[in-house]
MILUMNU-5744 format. One record per residue: residue number from 1; residue in three letters; x, y, z of N, C-alpha, C in turn. Coordinates in Angstrom, 2 decimals. Each point is the difference from the previous one (the first is absolute). Example, Ala and Ser with C-alpha at 12.3 -4.5 7.8 and 13.67 -1.06 7.14 Angstrom:
{1 ALA {13.19 -5.69 7.80} {-0.89 1.19 0.00} {0.90 1.20 0.00}} {2 SER {-0.35 1.05 -0.72} {0.82 1.19 0.06} {-0.77 1.09 0.73}} 
***
This chain:
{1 UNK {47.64 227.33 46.85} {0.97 -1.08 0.12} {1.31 0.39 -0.68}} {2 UNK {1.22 -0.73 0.87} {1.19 0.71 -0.70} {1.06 -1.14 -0.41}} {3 UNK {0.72 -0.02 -0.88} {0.47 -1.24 -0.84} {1.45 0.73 0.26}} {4 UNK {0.75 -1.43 0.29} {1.41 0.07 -0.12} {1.22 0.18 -1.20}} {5 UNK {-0.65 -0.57 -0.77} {0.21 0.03 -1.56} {-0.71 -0.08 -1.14}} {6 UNK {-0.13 0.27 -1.46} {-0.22 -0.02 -1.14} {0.24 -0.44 -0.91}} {7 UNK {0.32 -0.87 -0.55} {0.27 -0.74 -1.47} {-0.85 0.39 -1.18}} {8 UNK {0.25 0.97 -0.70} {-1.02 0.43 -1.27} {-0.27 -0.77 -1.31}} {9 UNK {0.77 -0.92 0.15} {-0.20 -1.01 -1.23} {0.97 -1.37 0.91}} {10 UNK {-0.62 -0.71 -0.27} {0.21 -2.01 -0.12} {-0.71 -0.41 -0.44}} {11 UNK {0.73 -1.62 -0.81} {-0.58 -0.56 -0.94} {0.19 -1.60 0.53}} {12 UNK {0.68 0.31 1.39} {0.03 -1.47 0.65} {-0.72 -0.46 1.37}} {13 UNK {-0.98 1.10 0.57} {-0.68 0.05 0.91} {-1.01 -0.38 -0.18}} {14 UNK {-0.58 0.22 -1.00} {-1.38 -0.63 -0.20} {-0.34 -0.65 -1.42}} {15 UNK {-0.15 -1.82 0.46} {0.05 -0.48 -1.00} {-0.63 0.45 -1.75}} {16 UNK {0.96 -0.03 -0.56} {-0.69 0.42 -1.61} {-1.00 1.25 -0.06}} {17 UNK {0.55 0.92 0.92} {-0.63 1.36 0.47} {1.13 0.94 -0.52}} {18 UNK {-0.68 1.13 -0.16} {1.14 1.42 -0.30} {-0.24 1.11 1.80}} {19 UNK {0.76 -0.20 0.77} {-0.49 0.47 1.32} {1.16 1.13 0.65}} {20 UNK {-0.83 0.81 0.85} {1.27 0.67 1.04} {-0.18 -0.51 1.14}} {21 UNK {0.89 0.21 0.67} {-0.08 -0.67 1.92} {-0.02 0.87 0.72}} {22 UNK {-0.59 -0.03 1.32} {0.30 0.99 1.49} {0.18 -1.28 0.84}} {23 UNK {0.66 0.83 0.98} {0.64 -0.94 1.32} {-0.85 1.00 1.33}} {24 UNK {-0.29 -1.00 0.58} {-1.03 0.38 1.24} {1.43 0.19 0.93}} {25 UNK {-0.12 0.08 1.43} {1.52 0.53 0.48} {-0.77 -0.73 1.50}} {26 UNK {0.89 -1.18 0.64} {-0.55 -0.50 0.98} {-0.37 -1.51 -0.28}} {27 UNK {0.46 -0.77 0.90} {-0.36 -1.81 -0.05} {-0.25 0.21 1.53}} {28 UNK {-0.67 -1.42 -0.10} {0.24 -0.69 1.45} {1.14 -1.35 0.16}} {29 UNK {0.16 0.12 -1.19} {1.31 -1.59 -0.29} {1.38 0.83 0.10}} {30 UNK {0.83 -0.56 0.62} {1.43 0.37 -0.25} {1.11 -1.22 -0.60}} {31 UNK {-0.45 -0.23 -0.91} {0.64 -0.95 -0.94} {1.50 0.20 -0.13}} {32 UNK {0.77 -0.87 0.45} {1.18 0.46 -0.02} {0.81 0.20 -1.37}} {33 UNK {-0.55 -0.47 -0.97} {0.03 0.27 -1.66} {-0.28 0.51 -0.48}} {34 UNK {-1.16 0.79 0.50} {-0.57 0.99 -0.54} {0.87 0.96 -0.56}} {35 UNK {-0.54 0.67 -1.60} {1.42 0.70 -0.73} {-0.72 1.16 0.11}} {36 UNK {-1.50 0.98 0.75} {-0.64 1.06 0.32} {0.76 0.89 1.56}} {37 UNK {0.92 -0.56 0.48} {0.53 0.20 1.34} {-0.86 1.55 0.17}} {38 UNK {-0.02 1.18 -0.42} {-0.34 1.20 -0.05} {-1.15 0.38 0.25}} {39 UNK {-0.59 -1.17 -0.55} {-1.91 0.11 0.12} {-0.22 -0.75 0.80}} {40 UNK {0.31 -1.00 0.92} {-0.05 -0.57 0.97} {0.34 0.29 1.59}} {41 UNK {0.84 0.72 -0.62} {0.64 0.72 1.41} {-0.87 1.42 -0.44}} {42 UNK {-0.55 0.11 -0.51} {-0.90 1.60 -0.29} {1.02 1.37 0.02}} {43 UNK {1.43 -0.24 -0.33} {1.19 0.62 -0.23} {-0.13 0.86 -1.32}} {44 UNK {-0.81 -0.19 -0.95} {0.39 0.41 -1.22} {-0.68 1.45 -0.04}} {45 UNK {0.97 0.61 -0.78} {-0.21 1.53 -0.07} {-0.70 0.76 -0.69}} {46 UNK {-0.28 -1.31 -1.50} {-1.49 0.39 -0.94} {-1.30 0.33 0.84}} {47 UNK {-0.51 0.68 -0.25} {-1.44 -0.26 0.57} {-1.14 0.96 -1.43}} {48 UNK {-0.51 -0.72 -0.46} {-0.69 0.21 -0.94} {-1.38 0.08 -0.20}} {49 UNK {-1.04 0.89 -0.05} {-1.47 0.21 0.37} {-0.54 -0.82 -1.16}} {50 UNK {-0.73 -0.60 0.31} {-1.19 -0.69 -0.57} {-0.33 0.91 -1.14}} {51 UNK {-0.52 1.34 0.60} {-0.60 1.11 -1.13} {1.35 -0.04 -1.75}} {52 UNK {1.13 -0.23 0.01} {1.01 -0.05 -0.42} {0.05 -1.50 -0.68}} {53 UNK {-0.50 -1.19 0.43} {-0.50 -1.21 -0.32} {-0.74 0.78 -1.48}} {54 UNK {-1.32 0.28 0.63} {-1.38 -0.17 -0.51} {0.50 0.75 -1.31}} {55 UNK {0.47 1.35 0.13} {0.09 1.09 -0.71} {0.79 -1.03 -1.27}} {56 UNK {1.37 -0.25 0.28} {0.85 -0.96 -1.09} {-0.80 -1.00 -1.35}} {57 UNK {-0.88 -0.72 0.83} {-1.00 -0.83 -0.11} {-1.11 0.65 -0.97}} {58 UNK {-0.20 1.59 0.15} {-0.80 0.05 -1.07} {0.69 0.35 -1.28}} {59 UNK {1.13 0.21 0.26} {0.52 0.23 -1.20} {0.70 -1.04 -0.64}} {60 UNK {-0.54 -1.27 0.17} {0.79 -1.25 -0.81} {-1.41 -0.70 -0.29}} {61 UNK {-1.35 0.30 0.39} {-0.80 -0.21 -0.58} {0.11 -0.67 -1.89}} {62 UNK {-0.05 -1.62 -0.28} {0.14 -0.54 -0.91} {1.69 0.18 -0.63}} {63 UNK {0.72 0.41 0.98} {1.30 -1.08 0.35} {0.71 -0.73 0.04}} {64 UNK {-0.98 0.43 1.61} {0.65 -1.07 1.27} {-1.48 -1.06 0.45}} {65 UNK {-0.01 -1.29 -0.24} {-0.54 -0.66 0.69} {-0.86 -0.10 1.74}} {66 UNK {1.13 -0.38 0.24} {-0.03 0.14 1.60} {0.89 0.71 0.99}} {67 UNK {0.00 -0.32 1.48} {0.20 0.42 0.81} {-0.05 -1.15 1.48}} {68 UNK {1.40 -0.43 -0.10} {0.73 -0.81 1.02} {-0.10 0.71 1.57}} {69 UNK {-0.52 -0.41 0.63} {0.75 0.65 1.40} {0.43 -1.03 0.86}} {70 UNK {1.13 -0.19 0.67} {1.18 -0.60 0.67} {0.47 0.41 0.99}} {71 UNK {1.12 -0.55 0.54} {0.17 0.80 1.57} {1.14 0.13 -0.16}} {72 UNK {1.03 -0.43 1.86} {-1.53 0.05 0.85} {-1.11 -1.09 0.07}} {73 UNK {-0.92 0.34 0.78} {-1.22 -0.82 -0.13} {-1.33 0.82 -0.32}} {74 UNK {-0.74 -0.04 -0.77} {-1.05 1.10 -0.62} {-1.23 -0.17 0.63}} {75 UNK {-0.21 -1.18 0.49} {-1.15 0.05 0.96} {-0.51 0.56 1.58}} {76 UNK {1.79 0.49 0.69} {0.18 0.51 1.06} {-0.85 1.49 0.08}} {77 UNK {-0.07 0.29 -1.40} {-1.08 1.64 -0.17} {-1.30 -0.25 0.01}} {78 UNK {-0.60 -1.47 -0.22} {-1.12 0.18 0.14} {-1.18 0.52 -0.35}} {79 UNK {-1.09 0.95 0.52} {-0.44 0.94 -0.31} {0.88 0.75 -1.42}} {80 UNK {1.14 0.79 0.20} {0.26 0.98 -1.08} {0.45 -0.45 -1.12}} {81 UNK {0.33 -1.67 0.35} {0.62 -0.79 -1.21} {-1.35 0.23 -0.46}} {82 UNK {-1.19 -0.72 0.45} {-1.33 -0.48 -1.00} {-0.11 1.70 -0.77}} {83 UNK {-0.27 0.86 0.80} {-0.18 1.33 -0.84} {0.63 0.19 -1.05}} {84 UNK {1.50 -0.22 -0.02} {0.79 0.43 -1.02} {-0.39 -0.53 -0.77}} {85 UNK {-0.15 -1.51 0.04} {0.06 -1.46 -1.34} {-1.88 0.77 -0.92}} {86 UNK {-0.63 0.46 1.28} {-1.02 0.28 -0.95} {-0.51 0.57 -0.48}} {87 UNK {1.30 1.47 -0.11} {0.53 1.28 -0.84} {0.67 -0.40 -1.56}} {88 UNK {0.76 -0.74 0.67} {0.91 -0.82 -1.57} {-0.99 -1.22 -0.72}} {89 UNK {-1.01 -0.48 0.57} {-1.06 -0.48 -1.03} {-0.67 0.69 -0.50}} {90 UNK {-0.56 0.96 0.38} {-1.15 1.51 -0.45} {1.09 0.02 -1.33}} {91 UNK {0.90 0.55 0.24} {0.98 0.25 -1.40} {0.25 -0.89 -0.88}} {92 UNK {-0.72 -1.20 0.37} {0.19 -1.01 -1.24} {1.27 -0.99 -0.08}} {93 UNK {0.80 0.11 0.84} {1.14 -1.21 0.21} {-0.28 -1.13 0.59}} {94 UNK {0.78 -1.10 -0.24} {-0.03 -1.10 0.75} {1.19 0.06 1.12}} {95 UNK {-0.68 -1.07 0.86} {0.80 0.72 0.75} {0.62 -2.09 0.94}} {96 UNK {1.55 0.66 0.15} {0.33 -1.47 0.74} {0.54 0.27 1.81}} {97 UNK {-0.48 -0.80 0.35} {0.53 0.88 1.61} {0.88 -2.23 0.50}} {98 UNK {1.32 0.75 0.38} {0.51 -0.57 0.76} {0.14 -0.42 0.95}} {99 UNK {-0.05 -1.21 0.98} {-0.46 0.18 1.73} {0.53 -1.10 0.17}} {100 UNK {0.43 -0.33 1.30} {0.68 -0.77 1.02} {-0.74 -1.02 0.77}} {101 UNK {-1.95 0.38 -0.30} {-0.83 -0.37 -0.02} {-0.45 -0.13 1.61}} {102 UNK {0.66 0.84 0.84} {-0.57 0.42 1.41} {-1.56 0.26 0.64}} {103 UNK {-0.49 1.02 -0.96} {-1.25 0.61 0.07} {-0.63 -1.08 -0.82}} {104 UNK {-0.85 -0.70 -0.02} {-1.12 -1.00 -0.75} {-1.07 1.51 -0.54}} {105 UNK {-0.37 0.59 1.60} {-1.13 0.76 -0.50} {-0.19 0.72 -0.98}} {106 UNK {1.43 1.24 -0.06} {0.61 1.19 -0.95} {-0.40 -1.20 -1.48}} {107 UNK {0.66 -1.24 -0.54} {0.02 -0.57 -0.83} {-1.53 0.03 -0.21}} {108 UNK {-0.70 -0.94 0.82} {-1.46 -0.35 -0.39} {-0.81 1.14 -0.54}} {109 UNK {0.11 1.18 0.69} {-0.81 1.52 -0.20} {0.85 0.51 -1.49}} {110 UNK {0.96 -0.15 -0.26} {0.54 0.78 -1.51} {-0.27 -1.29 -0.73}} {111 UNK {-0.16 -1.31 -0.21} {-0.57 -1.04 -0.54} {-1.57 0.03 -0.31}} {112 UNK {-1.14 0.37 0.91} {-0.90 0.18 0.34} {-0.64 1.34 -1.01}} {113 UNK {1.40 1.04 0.37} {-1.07 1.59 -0.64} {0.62 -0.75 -1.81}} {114 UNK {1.17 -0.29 0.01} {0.26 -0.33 -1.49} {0.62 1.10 -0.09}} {115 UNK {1.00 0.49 1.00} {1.16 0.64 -0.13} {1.92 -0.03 -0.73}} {116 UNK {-0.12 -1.82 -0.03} {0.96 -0.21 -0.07} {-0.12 -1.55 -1.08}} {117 UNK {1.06 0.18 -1.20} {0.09 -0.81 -0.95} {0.52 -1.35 -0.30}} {118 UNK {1.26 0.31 0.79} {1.12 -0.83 0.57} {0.77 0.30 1.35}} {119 UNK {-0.11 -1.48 0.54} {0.85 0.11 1.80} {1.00 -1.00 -0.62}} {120 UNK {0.98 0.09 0.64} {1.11 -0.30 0.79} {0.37 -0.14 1.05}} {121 UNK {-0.05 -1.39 0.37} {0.30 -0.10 1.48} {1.00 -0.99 0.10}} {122 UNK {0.84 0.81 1.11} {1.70 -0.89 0.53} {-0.25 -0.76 0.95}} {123 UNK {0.39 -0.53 -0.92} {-0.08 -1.95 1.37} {1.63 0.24 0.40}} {124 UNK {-0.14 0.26 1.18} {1.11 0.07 1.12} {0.99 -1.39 0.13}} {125 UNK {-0.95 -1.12 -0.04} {0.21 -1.34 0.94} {-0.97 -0.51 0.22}} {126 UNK {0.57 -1.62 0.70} {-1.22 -0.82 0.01} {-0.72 1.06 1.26}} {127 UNK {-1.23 -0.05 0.47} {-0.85 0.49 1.01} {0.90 -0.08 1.22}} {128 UNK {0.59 -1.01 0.55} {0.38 -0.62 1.02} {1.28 1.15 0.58}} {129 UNK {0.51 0.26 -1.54} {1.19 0.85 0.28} {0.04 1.45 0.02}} {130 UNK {-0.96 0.45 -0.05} {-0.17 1.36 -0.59} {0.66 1.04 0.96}} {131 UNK {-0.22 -0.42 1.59} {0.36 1.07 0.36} {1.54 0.56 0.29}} {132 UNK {0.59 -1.79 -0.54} {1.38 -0.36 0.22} {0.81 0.97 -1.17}} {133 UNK {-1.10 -0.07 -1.30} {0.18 0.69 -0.75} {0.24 1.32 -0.21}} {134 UNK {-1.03 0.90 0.75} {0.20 1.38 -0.71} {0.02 0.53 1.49}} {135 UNK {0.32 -0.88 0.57} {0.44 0.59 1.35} {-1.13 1.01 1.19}} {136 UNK {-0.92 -0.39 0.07} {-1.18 0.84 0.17} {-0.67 -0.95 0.37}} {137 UNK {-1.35 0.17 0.79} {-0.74 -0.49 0.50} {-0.93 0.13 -0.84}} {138 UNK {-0.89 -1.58 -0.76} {-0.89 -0.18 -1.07} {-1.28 -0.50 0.51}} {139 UNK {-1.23 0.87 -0.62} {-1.06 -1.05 0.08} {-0.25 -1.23 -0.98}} {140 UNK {0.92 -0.80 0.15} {-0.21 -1.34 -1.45} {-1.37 -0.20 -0.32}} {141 UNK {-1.25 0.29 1.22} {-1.40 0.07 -1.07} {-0.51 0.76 -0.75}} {142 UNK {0.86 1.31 -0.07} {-0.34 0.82 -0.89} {0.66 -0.10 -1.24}} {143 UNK {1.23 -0.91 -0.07} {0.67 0.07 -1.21} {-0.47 -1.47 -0.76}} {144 UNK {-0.73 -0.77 0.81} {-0.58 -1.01 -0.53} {-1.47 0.36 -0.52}} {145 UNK {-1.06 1.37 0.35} {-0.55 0.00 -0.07} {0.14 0.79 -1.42}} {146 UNK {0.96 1.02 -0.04} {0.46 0.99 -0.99} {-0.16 -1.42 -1.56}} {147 UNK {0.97 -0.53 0.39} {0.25 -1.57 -1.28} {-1.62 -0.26 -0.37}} {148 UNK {-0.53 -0.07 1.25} {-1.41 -0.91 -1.08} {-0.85 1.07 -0.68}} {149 UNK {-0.12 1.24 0.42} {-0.78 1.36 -0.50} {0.55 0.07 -1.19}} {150 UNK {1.67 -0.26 -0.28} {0.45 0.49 -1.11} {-0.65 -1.09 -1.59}} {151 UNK {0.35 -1.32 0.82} {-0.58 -0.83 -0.48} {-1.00 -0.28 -0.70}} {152 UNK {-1.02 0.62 0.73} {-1.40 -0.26 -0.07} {-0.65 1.23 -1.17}} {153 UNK {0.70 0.93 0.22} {-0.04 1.46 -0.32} {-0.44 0.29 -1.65}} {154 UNK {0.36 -0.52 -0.71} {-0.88 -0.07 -1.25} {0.59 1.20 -0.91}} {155 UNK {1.53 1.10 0.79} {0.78 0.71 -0.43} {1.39 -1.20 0.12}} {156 UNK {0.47 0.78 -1.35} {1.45 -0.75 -0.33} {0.95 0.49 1.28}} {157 UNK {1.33 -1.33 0.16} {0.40 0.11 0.92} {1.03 -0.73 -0.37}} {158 UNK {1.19 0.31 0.93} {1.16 -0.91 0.10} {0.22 0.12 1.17}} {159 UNK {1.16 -1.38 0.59} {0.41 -0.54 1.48} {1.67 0.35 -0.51}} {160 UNK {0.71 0.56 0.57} {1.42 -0.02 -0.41} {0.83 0.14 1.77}} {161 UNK {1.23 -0.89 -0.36} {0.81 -0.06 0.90} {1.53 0.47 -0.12}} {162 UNK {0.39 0.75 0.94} {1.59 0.13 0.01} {0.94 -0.55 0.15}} {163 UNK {0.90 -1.02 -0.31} {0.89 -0.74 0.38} {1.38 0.08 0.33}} {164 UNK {-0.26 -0.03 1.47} {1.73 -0.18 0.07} {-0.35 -0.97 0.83}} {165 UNK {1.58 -0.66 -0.58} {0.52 -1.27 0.54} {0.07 -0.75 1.44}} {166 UNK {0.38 1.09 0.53} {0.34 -0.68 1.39} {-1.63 0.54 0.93}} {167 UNK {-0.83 0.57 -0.67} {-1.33 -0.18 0.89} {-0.87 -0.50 -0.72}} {168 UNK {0.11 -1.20 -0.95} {-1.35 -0.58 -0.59} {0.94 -1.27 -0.46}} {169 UNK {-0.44 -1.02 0.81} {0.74 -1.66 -0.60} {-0.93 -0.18 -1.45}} {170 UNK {0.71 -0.62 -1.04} {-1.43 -0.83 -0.85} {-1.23 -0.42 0.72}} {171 UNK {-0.12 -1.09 1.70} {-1.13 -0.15 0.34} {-0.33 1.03 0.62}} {172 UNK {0.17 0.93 0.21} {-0.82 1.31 0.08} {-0.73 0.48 -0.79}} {173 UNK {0.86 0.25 -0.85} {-0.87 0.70 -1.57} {-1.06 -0.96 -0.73}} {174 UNK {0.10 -1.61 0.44} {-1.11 -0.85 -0.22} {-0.94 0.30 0.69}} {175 UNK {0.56 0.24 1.30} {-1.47 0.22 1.13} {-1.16 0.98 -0.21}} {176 UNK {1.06 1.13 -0.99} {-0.58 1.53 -0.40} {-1.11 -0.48 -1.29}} {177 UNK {0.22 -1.14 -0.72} {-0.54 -0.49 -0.87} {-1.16 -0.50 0.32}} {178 UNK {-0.40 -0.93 1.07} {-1.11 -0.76 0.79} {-0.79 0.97 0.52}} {179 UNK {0.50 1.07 0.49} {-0.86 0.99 0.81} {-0.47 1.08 -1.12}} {180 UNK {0.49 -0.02 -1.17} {-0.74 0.78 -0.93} {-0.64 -1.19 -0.83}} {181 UNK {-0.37 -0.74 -0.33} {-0.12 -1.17 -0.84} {-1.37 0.82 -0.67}} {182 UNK {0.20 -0.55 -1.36} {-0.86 0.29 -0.86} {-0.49 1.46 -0.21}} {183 UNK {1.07 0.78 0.15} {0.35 1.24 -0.81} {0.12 -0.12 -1.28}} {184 UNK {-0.16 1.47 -0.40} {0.37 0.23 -1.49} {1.19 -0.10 -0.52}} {185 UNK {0.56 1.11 1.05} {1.52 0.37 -0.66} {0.81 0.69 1.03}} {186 UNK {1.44 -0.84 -0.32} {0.85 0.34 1.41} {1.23 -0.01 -0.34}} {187 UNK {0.46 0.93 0.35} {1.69 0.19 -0.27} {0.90 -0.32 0.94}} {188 UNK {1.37 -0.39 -0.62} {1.19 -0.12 1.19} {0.68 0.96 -0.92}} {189 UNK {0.40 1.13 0.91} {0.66 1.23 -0.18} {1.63 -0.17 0.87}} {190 UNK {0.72 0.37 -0.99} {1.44 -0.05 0.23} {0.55 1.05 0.94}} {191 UNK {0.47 -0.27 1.43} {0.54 1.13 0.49} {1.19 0.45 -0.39}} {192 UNK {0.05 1.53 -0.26} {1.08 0.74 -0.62} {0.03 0.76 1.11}} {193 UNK {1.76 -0.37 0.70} {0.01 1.41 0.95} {0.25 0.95 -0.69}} {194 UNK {-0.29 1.20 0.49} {0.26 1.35 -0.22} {-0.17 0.98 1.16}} {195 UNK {-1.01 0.32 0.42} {0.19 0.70 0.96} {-1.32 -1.05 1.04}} {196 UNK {0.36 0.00 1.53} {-0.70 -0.77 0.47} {-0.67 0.63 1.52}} {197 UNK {-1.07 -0.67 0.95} {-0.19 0.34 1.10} {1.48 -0.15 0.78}} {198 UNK {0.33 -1.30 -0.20} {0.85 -0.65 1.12} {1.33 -0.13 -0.70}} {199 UNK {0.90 1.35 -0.07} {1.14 -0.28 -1.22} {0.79 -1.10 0.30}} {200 UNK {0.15 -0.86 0.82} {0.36 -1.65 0.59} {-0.27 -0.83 -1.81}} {201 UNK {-1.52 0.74 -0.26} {-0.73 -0.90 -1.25} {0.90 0.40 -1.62}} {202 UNK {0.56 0.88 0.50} {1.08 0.35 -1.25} {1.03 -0.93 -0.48}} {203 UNK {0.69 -1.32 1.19} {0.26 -0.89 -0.84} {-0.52 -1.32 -0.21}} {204 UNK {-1.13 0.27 0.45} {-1.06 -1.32 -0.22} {-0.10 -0.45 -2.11}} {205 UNK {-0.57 -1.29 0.25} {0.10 -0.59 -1.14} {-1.70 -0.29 -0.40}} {206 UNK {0.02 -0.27 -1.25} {-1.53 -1.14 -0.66} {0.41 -1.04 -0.08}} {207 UNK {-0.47 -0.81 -0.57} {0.06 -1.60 -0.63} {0.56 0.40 -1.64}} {208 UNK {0.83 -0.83 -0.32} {0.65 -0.34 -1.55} {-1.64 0.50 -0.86}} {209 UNK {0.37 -0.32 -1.19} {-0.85 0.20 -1.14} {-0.74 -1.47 -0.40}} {210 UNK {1.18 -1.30 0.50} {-0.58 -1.06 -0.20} {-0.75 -0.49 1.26}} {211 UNK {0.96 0.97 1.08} {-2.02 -0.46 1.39} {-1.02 0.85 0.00}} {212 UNK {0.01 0.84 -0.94} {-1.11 0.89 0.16} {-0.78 -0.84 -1.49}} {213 UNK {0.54 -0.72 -0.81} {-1.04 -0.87 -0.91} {-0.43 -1.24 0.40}} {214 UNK {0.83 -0.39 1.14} {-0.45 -1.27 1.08} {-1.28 0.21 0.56}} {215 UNK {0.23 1.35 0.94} {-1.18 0.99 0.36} {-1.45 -0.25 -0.71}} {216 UNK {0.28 0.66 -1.16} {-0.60 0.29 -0.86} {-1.04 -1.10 -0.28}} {217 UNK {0.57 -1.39 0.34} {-0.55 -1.35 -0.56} {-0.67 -0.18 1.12}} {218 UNK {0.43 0.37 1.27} {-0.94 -0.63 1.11} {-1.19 0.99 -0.16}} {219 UNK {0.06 1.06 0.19} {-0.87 1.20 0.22} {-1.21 -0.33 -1.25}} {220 UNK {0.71 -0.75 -1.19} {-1.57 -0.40 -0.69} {-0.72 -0.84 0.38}} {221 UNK {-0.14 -0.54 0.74} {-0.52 -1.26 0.58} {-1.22 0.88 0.76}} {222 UNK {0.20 0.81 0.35} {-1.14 0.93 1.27} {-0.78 0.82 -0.97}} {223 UNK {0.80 0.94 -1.04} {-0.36 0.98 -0.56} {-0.63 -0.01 -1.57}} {224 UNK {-0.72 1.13 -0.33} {-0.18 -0.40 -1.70} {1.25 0.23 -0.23}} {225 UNK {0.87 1.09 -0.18} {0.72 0.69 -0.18} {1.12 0.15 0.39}} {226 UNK {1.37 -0.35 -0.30} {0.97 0.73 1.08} {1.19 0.45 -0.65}} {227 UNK {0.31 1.33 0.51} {1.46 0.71 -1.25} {0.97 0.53 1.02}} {228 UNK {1.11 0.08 -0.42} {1.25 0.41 0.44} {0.12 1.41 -0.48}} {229 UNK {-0.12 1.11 1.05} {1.11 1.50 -0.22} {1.23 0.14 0.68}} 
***
């Protein structure tokens, strides 16, 4: 398996973790916000061997914590994702895998072997909108099915969302609340352009600081949990 990028140290990827990251290279979402444009369009010029992963990895042995993988979408590998994740447990890391929550199965089987420590999964939109969303044709039962596995899952987890303004009303982001209801923990994440799929999204906006604590107030009503990045 071959990774688009490397991060050898973060301390904000994985909660209250000491971790490095890889980026899988490839989605099926084309999010027009998306700030990965490179790994999405499978454009990027890194390409980095797994063997080069693993190798790093033994040498931070009592360290480094864990080991984030992100996209992209990480479940699109499938098969070589599960292999890798259960190379980097043999070595003793924890490990957090990020997902868009497409594949239910990929999730259930690295949930199942006890591959994976912490998920992350991006709530796009309410269900209804999804495909309006990332522009792509969605199976909404798989991303509803992805929510309750994560749920149910008995590994730590967070629900986090991207916000920009002009594609998520407040009753949207309520709706996103009802359809996750009685989660743990869920973020509204601030969109920062920088570099994007759809550079159109370069002068797109978020919500103020005082609607994202408005936010903040509805989104507890559904959730244990809910924080602003």
């Amino acid at each position: 398996m071959k990774f688009g990028g490397f991060e050898k140290f973060t301390l904000i990827d994985y909660p209250e973790k000491i971790a490095c990251m890889v980026y899988t290279i490839g989605c099926n979402f084309r999010c027009p916000y998306c700030h990965n444009p490179e790994l999405v369009d499978e454009t990027v010029t890194t390409r980095i061997d797994e063997k080069e992963i693993l190798d790093f990895l033994k040498t931070r042995t009592g360290m480094l914590d864990a080991l984030v993988i992100t996209g992209g979408e990480p479940t699109m590998h499938g098969e070589n994702l599960i292999s890798f994740m259960r190379e980097v447990k043999k070595l003793g890391f924890l490990v957090k895998l990020d997902s868009n929550g497409t594949d239910p199965v990929v999730l259930q089987r690295v949930i199942d072997e006890k591959l994976v420590d912490y998920i992350a999964m991006d709530i796009k939109s309410p269900i209804a909108k999804y495909t309006e969303t990332v522009t792509r044709p969605v199976d909404t039962n798989a991303i509803k099915k992805s929510i309750e596995i994560i749920k149910s899952s008995g590994v730590s987890y967070e629900f986090r969302t991207t916000i920009v303004k002009s594609m998520l009303t407040f009753e949207e982001i309520e709706q996103i609340g009802r359809e996750i209801k009685g989660a743990k923990n869920y973020y509204l994440q601030k969109f920062i352009p920088t570099k994007t799929v759809n550079p159109q999204f370069l002068k797109k906006v978020t919500y103020s600081d005082e609607e994202f604590a408005s936010l903040k107030n509805i989104m507890e009503k559904y959730v244990s949990y809910c924080g602003i990045r």
